[in-house]
N, C-alpha and C positions, 0 to 999 in steps of 0.2 A: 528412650526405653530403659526400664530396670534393666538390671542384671540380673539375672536367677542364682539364690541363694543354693547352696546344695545343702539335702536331707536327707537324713535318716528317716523312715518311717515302720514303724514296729505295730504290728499288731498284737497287743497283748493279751494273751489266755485268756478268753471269754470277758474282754474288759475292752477298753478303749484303744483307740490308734496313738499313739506315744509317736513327735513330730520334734525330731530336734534337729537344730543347726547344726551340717558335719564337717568338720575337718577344721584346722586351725585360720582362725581368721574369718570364720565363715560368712561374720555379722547376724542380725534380724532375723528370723522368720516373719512373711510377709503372709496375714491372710485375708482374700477380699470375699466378701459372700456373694451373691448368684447374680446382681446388678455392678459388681466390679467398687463396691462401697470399700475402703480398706475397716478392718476390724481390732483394735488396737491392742495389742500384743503387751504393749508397756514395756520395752524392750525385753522382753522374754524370747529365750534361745530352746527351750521346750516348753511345748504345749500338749494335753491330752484331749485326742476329740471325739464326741462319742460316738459309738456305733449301735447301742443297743436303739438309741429313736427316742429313749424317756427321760431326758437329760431336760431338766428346768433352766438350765444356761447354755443350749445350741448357739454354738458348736460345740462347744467345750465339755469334756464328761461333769458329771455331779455326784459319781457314786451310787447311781439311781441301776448301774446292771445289778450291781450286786441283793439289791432288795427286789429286782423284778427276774431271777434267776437266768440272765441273757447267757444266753450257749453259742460263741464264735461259731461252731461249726467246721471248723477246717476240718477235722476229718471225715465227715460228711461230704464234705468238696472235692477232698481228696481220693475216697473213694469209687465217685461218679467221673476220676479220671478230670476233672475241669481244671 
């Protein structure tokens, strides 16, 4: 069995999930898509992955919130208490 790398995960201001490897030594980030496929990182220790949905490279953002004016909504979230 892997070892679980430990992360950071940030959601950034109406932009993508920013996913980095945390602490010293952490190695990899490891990501498999929905059949457990690994998806190659290229030893990369941050990755951005989108959340707005219109990303022409899923997972990974493309810059594509910013032209389709995606709104995180936390405070919406936050408001409804969830």
């Amino acid at each position: 069995m892997e070892q679980a790398v430990p992360m950071d995960i940030t959601a950034l201001e109406n932009g993508p999930l920013k996913v980095t490897a945390a602490g010293a030594g952490a190695g990899e980030l490891v990501l498999t898509d929905h059949d457990g496929t690994l998806i190659d990182l290229e030893g990369k220790d941050t990755v951005f992955l989108c959340r707005c949905g219109g990303s022409t490279n899923k997972p990974f953002c493309d810059g594509t919130h910013t032209k389709v004016g995606f709104d995180g909504a936390r405070a919406a979230v936050e408001a409804e208490g969830a």
